[in-house]
Residue, then its C-alpha position, 0 to 999 in steps of 0.5 A: x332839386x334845389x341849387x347847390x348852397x355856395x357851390x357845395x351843400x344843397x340847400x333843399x331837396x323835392x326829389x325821391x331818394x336815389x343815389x346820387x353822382x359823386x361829383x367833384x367840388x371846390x370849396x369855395x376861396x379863403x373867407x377865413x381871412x387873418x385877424x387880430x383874434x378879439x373874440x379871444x382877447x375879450x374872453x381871456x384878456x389877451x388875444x394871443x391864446x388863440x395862439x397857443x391853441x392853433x401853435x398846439x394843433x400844428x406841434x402835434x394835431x393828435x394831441x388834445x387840447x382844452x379849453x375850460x369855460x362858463x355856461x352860457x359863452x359862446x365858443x364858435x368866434x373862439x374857434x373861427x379866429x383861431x382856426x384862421x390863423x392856422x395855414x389854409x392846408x391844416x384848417x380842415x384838419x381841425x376837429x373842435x366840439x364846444x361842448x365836450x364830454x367824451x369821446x367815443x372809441x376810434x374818434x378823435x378831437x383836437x380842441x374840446x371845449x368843456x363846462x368848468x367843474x363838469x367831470x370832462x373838465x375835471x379830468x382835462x389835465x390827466x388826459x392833455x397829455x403835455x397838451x393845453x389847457x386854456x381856462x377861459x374862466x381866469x383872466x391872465x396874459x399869454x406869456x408864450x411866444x410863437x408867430x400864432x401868438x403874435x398873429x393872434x395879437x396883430x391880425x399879420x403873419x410874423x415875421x421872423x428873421x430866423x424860423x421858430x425851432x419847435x420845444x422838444x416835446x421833453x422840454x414842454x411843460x406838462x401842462x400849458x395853462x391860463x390859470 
């Protein structure tokens, strides 16, 4: 039997099937430090968008989000930068997939990363449900203000002299959008 990777995944297995002991494990300490999110500032031209998606997910985690882009990116820096701004607690909370196209029944997924002009895209809009939608494919800045964004930009937690009330969901816009 090989060694446990990092304390938490084998890494290999020469053993016969059997069942094994549940034992409990720690994962491992905070490695996703607090950055500024130069994969998004690259990709959109202002790194406050990772903002915008990881200020979504702790508005309200059980609504979608979009992000629109080009065959060919490469979405997992997005997701890192924009997972780490998020506190430690809701981090594993996130579900992403970078390349989405449906979703089955009884399954849910916060950020779903979809081809430009591909039908999941297409329909992104009607079923963001006052979410985001981030086209990676148009290039403008983040106008929103929230700490992420300013995490986002400065790579430091932000620092405010009053708590930031959320935007009641009926005064949101439908739609949050890049384009």
């Amino acid at each position: 039997m090989g060694d446990d990777a990092a304390g938490v995944f084998r890494d290999k297995w020469d053993g016969k099937p059997q069942w094994l002991e549940p034992k409990r494990l720690s994962l491992p300490p905070k490695q996703n430090p607090l950055r500024i999110c130069e994969a998004w500032a690259k990709a959109t031209g202002d790194a406050g968008w990772a903002g915008v998606l990881a200020d979504s997910f702790l508005r309200d985690a059980s609504i979608p989000a979009y992000i629109l882009y080009e065959p060919g990116m490469d979405l997992l820096p997005l997701m890192d930068e924009a997972i780490a701004l998020l506190p430690e607690h809701a981090r594993w909370r996130v579900t992403f997939n970078t390349f989405f196209m449906d979703l089955p029944a009884g399954l849910s997924c916060s950020w779903r990363c979809c081809v430009v002009n591909t039908d999941a895209a297409q329909s992104a809009s009607s079923r963001a449900n006052s979410g985001v939608i981030i086209d990676l494919t148009k290039r403008k800045d983040c106008t929103l203000a929230s700490r992420y964004v300013i995490a986002a930009r400065t790579g430091r937690p932000a620092v405010t002299e009053k708590p930031v009330t959320p935007i009641p969901l009926e005064q949101a816009p439908a739609v949050i959008s890049k384009s």
